[in-house]
C-alpha positions as CSV (number, residue, x, y, z in Angstrom):
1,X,0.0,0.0,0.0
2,X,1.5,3.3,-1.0
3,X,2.2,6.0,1.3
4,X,-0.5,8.1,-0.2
5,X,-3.2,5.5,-0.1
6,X,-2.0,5.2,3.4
7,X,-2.5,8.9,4.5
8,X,-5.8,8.9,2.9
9,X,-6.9,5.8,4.8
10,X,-5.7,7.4,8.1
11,X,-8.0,10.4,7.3
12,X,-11.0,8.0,6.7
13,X,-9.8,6.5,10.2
14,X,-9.7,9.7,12.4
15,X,-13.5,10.6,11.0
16,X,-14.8,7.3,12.1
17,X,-13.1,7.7,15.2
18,X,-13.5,11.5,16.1
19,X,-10.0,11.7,17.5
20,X,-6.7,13.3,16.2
21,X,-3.5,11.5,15.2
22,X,0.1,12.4,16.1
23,X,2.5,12.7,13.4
24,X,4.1,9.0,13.3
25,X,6.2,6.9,10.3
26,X,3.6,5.9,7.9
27,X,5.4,2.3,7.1
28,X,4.2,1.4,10.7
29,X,0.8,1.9,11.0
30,X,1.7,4.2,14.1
31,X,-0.6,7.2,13.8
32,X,-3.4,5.7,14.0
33,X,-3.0,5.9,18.1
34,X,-6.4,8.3,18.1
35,X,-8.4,5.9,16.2
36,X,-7.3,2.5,18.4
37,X,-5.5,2.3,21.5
38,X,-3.8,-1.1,20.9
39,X,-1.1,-1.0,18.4
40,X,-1.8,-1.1,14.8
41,X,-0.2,-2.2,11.5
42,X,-1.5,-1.1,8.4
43,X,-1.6,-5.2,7.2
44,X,-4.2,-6.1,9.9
45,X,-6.8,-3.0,9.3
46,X,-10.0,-4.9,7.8
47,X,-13.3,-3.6,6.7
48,X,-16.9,-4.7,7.7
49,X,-18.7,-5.9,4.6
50,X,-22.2,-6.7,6.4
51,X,-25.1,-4.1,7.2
52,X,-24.2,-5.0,11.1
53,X,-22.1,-7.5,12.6
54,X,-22.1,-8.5,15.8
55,X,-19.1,-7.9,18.5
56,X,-18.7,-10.6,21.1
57,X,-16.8,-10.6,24.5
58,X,-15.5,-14.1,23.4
59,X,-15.1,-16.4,20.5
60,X,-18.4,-18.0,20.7
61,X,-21.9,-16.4,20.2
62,X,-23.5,-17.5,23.1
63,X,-21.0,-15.0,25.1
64,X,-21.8,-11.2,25.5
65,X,-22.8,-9.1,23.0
66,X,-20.7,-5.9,23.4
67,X,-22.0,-4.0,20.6
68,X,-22.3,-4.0,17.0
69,X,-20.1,-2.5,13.7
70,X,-21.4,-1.3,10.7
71,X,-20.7,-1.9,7.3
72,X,-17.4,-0.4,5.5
73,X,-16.2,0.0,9.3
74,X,-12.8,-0.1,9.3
75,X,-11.1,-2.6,12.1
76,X,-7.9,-2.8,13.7
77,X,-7.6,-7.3,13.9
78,X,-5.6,-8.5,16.8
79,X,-5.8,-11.9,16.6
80,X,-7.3,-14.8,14.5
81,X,-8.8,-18.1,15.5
82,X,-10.0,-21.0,13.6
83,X,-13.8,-18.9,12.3
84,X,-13.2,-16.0,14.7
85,X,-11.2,-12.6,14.7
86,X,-10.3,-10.6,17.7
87,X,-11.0,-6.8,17.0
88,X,-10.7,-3.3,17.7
89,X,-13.6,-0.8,16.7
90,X,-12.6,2.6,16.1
91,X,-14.9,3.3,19.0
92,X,-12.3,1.7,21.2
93,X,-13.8,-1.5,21.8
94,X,-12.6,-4.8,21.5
95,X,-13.7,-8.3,21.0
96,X,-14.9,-11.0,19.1
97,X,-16.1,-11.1,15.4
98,X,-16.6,-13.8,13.1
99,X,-14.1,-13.6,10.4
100,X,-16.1,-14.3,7.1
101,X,-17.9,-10.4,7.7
102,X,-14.2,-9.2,7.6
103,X,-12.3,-7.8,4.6
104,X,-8.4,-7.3,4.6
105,X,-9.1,-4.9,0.9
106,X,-9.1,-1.6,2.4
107,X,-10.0,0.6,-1.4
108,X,-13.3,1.5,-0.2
109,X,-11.4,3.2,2.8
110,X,-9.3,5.1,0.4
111,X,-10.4,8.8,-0.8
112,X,-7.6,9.1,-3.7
113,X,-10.8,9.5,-5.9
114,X,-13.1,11.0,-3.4
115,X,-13.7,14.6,-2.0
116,X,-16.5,13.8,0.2
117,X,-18.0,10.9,2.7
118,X,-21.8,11.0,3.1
119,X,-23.3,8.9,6.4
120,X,-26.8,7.6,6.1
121,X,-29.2,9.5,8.4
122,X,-32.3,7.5,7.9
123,X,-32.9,3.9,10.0
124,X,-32.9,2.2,6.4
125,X,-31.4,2.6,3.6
126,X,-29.9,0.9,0.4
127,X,-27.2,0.5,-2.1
128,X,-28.1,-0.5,-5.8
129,X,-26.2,-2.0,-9.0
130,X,-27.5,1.2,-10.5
131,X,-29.5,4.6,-10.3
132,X,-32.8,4.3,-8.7
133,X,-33.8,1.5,-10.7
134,X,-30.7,-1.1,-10.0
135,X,-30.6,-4.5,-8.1
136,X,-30.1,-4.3,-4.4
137,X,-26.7,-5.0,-3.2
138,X,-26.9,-4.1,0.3
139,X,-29.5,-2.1,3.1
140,X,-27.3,-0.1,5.1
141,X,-28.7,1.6,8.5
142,X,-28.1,4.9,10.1
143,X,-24.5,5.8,10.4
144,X,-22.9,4.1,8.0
145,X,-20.2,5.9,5.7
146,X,-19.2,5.7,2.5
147,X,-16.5,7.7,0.0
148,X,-18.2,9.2,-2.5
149,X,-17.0,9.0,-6.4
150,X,-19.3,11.0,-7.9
151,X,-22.6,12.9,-7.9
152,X,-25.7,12.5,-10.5
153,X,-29.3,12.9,-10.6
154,X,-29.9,12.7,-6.6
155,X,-28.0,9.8,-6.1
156,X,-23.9,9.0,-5.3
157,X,-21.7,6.5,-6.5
158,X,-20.2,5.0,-3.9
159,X,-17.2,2.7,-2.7
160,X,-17.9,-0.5,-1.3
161,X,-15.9,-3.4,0.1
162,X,-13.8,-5.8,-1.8
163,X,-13.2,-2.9,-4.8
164,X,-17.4,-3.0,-5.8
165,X,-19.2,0.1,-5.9
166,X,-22.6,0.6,-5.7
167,X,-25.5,3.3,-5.9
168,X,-27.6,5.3,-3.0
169,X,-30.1,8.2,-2.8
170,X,-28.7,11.4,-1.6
171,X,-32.1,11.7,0.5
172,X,-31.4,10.3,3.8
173,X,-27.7,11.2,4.0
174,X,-25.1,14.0,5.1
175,X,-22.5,15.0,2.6
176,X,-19.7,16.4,4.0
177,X,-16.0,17.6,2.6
178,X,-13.2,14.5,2.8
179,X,-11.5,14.8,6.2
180,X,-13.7,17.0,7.8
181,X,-16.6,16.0,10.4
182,X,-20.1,16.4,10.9
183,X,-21.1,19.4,11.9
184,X,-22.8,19.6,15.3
185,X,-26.9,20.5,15.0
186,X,-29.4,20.9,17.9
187,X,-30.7,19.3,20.5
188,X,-33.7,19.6,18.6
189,X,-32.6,17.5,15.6
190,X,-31.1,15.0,18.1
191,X,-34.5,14.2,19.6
192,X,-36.0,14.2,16.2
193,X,-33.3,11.4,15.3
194,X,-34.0,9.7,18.5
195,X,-37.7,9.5,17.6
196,X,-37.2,7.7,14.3
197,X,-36.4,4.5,16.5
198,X,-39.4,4.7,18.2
199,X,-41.2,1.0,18.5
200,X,-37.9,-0.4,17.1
201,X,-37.0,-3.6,19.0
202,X,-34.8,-3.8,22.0
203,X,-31.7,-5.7,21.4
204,X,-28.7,-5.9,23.7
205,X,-25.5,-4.5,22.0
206,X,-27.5,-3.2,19.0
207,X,-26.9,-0.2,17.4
208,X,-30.0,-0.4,14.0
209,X,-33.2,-0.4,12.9
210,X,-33.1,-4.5,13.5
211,X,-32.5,-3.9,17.1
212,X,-31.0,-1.4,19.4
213,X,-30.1,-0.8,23.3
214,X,-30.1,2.3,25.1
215,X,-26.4,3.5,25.0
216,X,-27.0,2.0,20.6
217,X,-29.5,4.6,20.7
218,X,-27.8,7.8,22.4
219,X,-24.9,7.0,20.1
220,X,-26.2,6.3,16.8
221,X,-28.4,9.3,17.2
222,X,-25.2,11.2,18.1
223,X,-22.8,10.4,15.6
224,X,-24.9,11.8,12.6
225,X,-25.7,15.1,14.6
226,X,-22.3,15.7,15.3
227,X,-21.9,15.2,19.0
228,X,-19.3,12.2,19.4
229,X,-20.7,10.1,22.3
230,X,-18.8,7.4,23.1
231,X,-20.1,3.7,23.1
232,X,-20.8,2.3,26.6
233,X,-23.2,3.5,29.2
234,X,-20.4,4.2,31.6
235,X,-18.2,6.9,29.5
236,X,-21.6,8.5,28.0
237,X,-22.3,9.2,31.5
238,X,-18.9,11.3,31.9
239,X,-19.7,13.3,28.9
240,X,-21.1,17.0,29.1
241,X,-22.6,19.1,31.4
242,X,-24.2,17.3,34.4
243,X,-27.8,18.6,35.5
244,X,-28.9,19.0,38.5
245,X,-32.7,18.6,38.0
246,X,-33.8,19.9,41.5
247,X,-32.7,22.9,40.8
248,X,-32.5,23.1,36.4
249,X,-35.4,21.6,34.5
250,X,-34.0,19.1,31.9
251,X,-34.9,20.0,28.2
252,X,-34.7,18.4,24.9
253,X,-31.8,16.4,24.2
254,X,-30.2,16.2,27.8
255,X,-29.6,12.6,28.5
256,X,-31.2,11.2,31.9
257,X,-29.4,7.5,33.2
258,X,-30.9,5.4,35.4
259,X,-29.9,2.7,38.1
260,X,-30.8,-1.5,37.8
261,X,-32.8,-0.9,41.2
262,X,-33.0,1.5,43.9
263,X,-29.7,1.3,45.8
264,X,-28.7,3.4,42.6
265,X,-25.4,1.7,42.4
266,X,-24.6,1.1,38.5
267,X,-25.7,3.4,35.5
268,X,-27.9,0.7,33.8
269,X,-29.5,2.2,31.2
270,X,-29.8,5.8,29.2
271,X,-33.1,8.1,27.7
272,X,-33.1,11.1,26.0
273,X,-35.3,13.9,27.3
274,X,-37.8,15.3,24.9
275,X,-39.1,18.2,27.0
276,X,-38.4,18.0,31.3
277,X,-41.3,15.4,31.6
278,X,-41.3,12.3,29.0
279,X,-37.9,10.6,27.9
280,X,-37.6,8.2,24.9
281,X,-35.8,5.0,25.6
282,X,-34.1,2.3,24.1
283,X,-36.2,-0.3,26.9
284,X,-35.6,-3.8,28.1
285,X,-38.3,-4.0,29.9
286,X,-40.3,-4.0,27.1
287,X,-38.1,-4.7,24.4
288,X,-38.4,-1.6,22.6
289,X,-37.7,1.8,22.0
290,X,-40.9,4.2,23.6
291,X,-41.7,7.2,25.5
292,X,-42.1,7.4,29.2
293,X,-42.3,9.9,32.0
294,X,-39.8,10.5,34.0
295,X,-42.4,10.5,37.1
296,X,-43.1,6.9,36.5
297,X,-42.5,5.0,39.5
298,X,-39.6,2.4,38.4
299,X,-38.3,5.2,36.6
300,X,-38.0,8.0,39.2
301,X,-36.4,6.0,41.5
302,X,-34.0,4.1,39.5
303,X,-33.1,7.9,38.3
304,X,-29.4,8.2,38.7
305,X,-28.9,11.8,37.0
306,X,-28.6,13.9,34.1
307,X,-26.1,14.9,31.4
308,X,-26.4,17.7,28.7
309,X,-24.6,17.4,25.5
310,X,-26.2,20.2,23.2
């Protein structure tokens, strides 16, 4: 891979992973420090090439789902057994993914040709043979990125996985310059996002339309309004400005986190406030994603605090 390919890729890398690189030899791999935080060589970065795969906590999927990775994700692979790879997610998180939705051909990663990215902002999407009218190749869900080639008619040609390209609608995506990010919105449009999920099903580690858990939900609904939450329930809850709301009524888009019981002693689970009253929520008590009021018994006193990110 050529040191310009190589640059190009790192730039794709650092979007994904909302983080800066220091300056490091390219021949390494070093560099790429802000996107993982295990070391990296360029020969083991792969590339999701299904709409969602599932991460595992081990090398068997009957073990804990951790979360899933979109399509064209780039992955940093540190280890490989017999059907399995061990991976890092440009979202910091590691673990287990079966090795046949990986790709070690990284040219859909690569922006020689390409001077913009669009992400999908829609729960559903999907990428054709041709304009409007082509096969289906793949559905893609809400945050998935792609490199785009060119421009026509509504609709971009995009690069896909194992050197294919492929066709989707410029409605229901963000089209921004190569290298830069997306610009942060409102926490009005956050909500709005957060309400296209609503009566999805609840799905432990999910992060889609197919299924999706609380912490899926603040971050998916994040990443396209340009606020870079970070995966887990635990770091979300260290993000922004903590609310008091004895004193400060929440509004629209502040994050309220509650506790597995009363004794308030883990962070469990996360909403998104749509005015200071109802939250939506990604729930597993009901195994979907619904509105609730944050007076509600089980809620109020499993209510562990509040965060505001916008």
């Amino acid at each position: 891979m050529g040191k310009k390919v190589l640059l190009t890729l790192l730039m794709t890398l650092i979007i994904f992973s909302g983080c800066s690189n220091n300056e490091k030899d390219d021949d390494t791999g070093a560099g790429l420090s802000g996107a993982f935080t295990t070391s990296v060589s360029w020969n083991n970065i792969g590339v999701i090439t299904d709409t969602v795969v599932e991460l595992f906590k081990d090398a068997t999927v009957q073990s804990e789902k951790i979360t899933q990775v979109l399509y064209n994700q780039p992955v940093n692979i540190v280890e490989s057994k017999e059907s399995w790879s061990k991976v890092e997610t440009a979202d910091g998180l590691t673990g287990w993914i079966k090795t046949r939705y990986i790709t070690r051909d990284t040219s859909s990663l690569d922006q020689d040709n390409s001077e913009s990215k669009i992400i999908v902002t829609v729960k559903k999407s999907s990428v054709l043979s041709q304009m409007a009218n082509g096969s289906l190749i793949r559905d893609v869900v809400m945050g998935t990125e792609f490199s785009v080639i060119k421009s026509v008619q509504g609709w971009y040609e995009v690069a896909l996985p194992d050197e294919k390209t492929g066709w989707i609608s410029e409605n229901g995506t963000i089209h921004i310059e190569a290298g830069k990010k997306v610009a942060k919105t409102s926490a009005e449009s956050f909500v709005a996002t957060a309400l296209k999920f609503k009566g999805t099903v609840f799905l432990q580690g999910g992060i889609s339309a197919w299924g999706i858990d609380s912490s899926g939900l603040t971050y998916i609904c994040s990443r396209i309004n340009g606020v870079r939450l970070p995966r887990t329930l635990d770091m979300q809850y260290k993000m922004g400005k903590e609310i008091d709301i004895s004193k400060e009524s929440p509004v629209a888009g502040d994050l309220a986190f509650f506790s597995s019981d009363e004794q308030k002693k883990d962070i469990a689970s996360v909403g998104i406030f749509l005015n200071k009253d109802q939250f939506i929520i990604a729930s597993k008590l009901n195994y979907s994603v619904d509105v609730y009021e944050i007076s509600e018994d089980y809620y109020e006193q499993r209510f562990v605090g509040a965060r505001r990110n916008f």
